[in-house]
N, C-alpha and C positions, 0 to 999 in steps of 0.2 A: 230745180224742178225734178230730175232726175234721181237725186235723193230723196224726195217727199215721195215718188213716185212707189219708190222700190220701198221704201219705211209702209205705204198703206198694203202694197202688195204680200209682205212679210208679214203686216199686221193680220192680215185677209186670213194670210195663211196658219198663224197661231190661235186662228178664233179670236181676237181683241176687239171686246164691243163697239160699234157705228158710235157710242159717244164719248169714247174716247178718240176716234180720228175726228171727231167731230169737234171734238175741244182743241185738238191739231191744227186744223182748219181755221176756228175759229179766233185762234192764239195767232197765227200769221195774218191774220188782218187785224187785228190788235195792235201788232208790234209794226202794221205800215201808218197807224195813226199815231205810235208812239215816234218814228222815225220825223213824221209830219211837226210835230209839237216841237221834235229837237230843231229841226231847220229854220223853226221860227224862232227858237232861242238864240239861233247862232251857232250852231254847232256846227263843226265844217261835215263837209260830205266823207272824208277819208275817217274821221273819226266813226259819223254813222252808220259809213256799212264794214269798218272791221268789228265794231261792238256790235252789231248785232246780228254779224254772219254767223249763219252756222246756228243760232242760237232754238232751241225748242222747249216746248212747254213741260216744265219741271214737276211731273207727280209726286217726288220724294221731298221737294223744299214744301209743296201743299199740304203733304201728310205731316210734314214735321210741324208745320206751323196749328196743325187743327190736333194734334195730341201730341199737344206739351203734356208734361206730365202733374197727374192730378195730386198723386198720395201727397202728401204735405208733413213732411217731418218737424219734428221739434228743435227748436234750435242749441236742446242740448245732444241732438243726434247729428244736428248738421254741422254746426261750427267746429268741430273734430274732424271730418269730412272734408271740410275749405278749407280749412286751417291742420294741415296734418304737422306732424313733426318734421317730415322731409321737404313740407315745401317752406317751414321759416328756417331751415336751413339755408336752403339755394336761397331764399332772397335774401339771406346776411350775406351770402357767399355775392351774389350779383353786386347787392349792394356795395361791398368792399372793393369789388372787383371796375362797377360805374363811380364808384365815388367823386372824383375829380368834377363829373361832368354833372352829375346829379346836384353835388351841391351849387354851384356854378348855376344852373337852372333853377333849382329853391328859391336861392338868394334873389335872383333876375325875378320871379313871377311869386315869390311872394307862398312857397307852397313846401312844406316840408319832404326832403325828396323820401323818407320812409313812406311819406301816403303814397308818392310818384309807382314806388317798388311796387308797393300792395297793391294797388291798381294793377299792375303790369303782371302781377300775378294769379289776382284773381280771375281780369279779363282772356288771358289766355296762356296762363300759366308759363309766363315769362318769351311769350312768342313762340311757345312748343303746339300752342292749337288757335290757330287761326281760321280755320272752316278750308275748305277746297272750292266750294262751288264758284260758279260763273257770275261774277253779281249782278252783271246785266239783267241774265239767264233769270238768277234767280229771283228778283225785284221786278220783271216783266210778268214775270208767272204770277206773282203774286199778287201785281199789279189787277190782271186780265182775272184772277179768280176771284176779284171782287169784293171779300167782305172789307177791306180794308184798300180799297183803289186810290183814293185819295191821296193819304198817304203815301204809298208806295210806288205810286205815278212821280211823285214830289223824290223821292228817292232816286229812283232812273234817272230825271232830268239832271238832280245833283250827281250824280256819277258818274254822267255824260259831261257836266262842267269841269269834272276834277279831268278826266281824260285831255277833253280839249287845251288843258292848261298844261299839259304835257307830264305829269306827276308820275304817272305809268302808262302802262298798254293794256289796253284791253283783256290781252291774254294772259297776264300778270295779277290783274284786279279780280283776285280770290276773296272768298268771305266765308261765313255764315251762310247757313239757309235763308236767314234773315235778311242778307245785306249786308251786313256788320264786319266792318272792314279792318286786317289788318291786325298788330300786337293789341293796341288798345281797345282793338273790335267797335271804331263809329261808326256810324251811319252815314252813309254820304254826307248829309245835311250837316251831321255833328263835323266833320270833316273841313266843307265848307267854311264853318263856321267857327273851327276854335283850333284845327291842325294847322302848325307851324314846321317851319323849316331850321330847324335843330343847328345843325352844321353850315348852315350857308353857303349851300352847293347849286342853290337855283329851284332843288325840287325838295317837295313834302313828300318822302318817303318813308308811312307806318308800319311800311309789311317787312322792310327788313333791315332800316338806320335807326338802331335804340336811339342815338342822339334828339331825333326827330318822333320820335316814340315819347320821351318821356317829357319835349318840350311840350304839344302837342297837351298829352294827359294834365299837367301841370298848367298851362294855357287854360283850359279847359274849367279848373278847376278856380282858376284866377279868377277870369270872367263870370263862374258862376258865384263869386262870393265870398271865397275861401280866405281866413284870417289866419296866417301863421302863426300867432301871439297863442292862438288857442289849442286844444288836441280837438276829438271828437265828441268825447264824454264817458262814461265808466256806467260798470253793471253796480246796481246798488240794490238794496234791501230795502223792502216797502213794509208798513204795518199792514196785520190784513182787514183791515179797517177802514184803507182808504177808500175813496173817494173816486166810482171806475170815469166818473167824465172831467177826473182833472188830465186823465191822459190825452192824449193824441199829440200830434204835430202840429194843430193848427194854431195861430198865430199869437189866438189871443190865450193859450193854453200855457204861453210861456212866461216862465215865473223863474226869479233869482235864487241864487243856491241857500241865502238865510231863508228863504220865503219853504223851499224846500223843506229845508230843515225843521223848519216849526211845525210840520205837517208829518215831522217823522222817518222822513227819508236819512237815510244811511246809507256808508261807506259796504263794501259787500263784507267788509271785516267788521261790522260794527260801527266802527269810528265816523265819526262827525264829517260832515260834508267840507270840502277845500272852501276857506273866506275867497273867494273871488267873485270880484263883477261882474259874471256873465248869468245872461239868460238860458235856462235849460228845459228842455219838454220832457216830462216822462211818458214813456212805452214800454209795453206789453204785448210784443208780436204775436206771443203762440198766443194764450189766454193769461185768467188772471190765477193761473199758477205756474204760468211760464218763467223767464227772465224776467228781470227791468231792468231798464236802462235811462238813465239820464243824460240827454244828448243838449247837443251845443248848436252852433250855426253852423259849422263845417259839416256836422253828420245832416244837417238838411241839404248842404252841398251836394252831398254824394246821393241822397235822392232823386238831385237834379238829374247825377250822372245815369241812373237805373231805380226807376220806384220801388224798390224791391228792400224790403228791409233784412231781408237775410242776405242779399247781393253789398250794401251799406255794411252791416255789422263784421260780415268773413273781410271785408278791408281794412274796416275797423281794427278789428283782433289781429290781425296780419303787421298790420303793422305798429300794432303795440309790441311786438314779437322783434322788431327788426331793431337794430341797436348798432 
């Protein structure tokens, strides 16, 4: 009470507008019906008031969230950018360096550990950026600011589970402005739902046991679908003739690589599509003078992991880079 006091006093005194202590205000009775929600879930009491002491309402996780950035590059400006030459360095290097355990994992779930690597790169550049923020902190704000309450209500409660389960402390459970937790950066919920315990020490630790990192992504990646037998898919050459609504992802848009082929489709060197059994979708992210690409079931995997087709392709190329 004595620090809210002196925070509106201070505020008084720098000129900060009545609706921002009023958003203050309005954020601490937010977070005692969020405390209410946890106790019904079961959450002990020693967990609800360390995670949420101290906690106040985040204007920088709000700004970050409401200007993402607009300009939209090409993905022949971006995939150079994601994919530089220093970072398929370090993931050969990781990679040589985890190999033991990576393969080991592969083999167990079923997931080749090169995509494990690219993943673990692209999500935060091998556990070098993982966010700082409070996730509590920052998933109550987010929660309380409403466009997206649902949600992110459904976030706190899962990040209040993983606590109670003993996985970390409060004061440890850094993220994202997001949420986003950790090397592989999930979501509570993602967390709940597909993080494993790598080493078998008791606890699911992503923020700083790669073993439990790459079990985790790989997990993850299981459960979504993922066929080892297959890669992702290759950039290929299109007549400019085709056909713009054979593209997309959707389900019934998938067609075999001779069915491909009779339509034109090629190798980005010319040559003839691979004879193989599988089904493939073609895409054109930027426009139809962009890339294309003929993608597989695994690159609709990694969909799963992030809708984001330039998020999918920089893992992609990442770790067709890793060897």
């Amino acid at each position: 009470m004595r620090k809210r006091l002196m925070s509106v006093l201070v505020a008084i005194g720098l000129g900060i507008s009545s609706s921002v202590l009023a958003a203050d205000a309005g954020f601490d009775e937010y977070v005692l019906g969020l405390k209410a929600e946890a106790r019904e879930n079961g959450i002990s009491e020693s967990i609800i008031n360390s995670a949420f002491d101290g906690i106040e309402f985040t204007e920088r996780a709000v700004k970050a969230d409401k200007n993402q950035p607009e300009k939209k590059l090409t993905l022949d400006e971006y995939i150079p950018r994601a994919v530089p030459d220093w970072k398929v360095e370090q993931a050969n290097q990781l990679y040589r360096k985890h190999k033991e355990a990576l393969d080991e994992i592969g083999k167990q779930l079923g997931v080749q550990p090169r995509f494990i690597v690219a993943l673990w790169g692209v999500e935060s550049n091998f556990g070098r950026l993982t966010g700082n923020y409070n996730v509590i902190e920052a998933l109550s704000t987010l929660a309380y600011e409403g466009r997206r309450e649902a949600f992110f209500r459904n976030q706190v409660m899962a990040a209040l589970e993983i606590l109670n389960a003993g996985h970390i402390t409060p004061s440890k459970m850094k993220g994202s402005w997001a949420g986003a937790m950790g090397q592989p950066q999930f979501m509570p919920t993602s967390f709940l739902a597909y993080a494993v315990d790598g080493n078998n020490d008791g606890r699911i630790d992503i923020w700083n046991t790669e073993v439990d990192v790459f079990a985790s992504a790989a997990n993850y990646l299981n459960k979504s679908g993922w066929d080892d037998k297959y890669t992702w898919g290759r950039q290929v050459k299109i007549p400019s003739s085709i056909n713009e609504s054979l593209l997309g992802i959707e389900k019934d848009k998938g067609r075999s690589l001779a069915e491909w082929q009779q339509l034109g489709i090629r190798r980005l060197n010319g040559q003839s599509l691979p004879k193989v059994d599988i089904k493939a979708w073609l895409i054109q992210p930027d426009d139809n003078h962009g890339r294309a690409y003929l993608i597989y079931g695994n690159y609709q995997t990694l969909l799963k992991w992030n809708r984001s087709h330039y998020f999918a392709l920089a893992v992609s190329h990442l770790a067709d880079k890793i060897r």
